[in-house]
C-alpha positions in Angstrom: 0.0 0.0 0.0 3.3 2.0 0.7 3.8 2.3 -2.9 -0.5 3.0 -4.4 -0.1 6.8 -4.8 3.7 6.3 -6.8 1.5 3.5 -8.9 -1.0 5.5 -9.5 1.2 8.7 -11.0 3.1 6.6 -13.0 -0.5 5.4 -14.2 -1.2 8.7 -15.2 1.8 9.8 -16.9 1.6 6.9 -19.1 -2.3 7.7 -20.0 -0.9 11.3 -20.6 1.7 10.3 -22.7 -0.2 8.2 -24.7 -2.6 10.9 -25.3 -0.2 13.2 -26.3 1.6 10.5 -29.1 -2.3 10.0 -30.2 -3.2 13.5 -30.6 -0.3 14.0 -32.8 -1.7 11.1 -35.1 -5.6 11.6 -34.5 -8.9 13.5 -34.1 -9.1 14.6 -30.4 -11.6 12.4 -29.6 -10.0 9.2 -30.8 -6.8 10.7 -28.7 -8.6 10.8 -25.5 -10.9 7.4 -25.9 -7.2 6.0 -26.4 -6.1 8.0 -22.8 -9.3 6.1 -21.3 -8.6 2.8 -22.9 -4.8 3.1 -22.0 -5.8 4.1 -18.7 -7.7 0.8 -17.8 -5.4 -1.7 -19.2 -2.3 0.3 -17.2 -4.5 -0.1 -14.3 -5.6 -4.0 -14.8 -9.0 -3.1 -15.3 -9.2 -3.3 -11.8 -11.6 -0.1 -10.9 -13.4 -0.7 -13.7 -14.1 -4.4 -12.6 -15.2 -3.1 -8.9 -17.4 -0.6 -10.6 -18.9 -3.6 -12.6 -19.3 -5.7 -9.4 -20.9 -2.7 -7.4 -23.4 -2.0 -10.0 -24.4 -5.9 -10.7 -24.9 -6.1 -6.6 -27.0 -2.5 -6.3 -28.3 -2.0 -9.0 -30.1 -5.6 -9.3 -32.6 -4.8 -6.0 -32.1 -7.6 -3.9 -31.5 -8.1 0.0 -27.8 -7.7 1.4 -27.0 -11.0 1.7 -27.7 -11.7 -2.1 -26.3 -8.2 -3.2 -22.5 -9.6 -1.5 -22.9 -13.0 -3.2 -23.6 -11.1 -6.4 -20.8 -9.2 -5.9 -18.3 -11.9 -5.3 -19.5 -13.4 -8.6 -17.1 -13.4 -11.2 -19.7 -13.2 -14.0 -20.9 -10.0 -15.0 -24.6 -9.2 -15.5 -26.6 -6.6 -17.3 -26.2 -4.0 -15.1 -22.4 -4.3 -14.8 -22.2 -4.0 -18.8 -24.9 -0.7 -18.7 -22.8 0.2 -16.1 -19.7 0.3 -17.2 -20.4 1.5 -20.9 -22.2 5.1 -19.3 -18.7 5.1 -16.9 -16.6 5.1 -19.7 -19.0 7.4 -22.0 -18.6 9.8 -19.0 -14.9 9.5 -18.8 -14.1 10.6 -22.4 -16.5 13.0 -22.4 -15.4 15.0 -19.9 -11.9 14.2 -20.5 -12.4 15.7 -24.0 -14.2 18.7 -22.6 -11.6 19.1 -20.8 -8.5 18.8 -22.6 -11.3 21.1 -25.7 -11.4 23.9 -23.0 -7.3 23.5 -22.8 -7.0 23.2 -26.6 -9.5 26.0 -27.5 -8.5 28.5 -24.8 -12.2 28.5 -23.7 -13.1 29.6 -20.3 -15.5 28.7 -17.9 
């Protein structure tokens, strides 16, 4: 655990540096759903899979005791695949407003 937040920027550079080589060969938008793309498979998917599990067990409306045995399960249900496509949707989309507002010189 000692060693998370140094992960976690070296993560980032990576997902920022693999942005920057892809906007110099694409659209914006293909650049950043790259960053986001890059971003999970440095990481091991391993948010994203939490995220899946979390939605499969809450989002499916059953007691507790069901919701934690759904959540162990390692086979992912239709929430978890909604779930995760809006959470990646989100993340480019506001990457690439973001990084727009930086390339543009637009201010909020």
């Amino acid at each position: 655990m000692r060693y998370y937040p140094l992960v976690g920027v070296v993560i980032g550079i990576l997902s920022a540096e693999l942005y920057g080589g892809s906007l110099r060969l694409f659209s914006p938008w293909v650049a950043t759903t790259l960053a986001i793309v890059g971003l999970v498979l440095f990481s091991g998917a391993l948010h994203v899979d939490g995220f899946a599990d979390m939605c499969d067990g809450f989002y499916g409306q059953r007691k507790r005791d069901q919701i934690l045995a759904i959540m162990k399960d390692s086979h992912s249900g239709a929430m978890a695949i909604v779930g995760v496509a809006c959470l990646l949707a989100l993340k480019i989309a506001f990457l690439e407003a973001w990084t727009c507002t930086a390339r543009c010189g637009v201010s909020s």
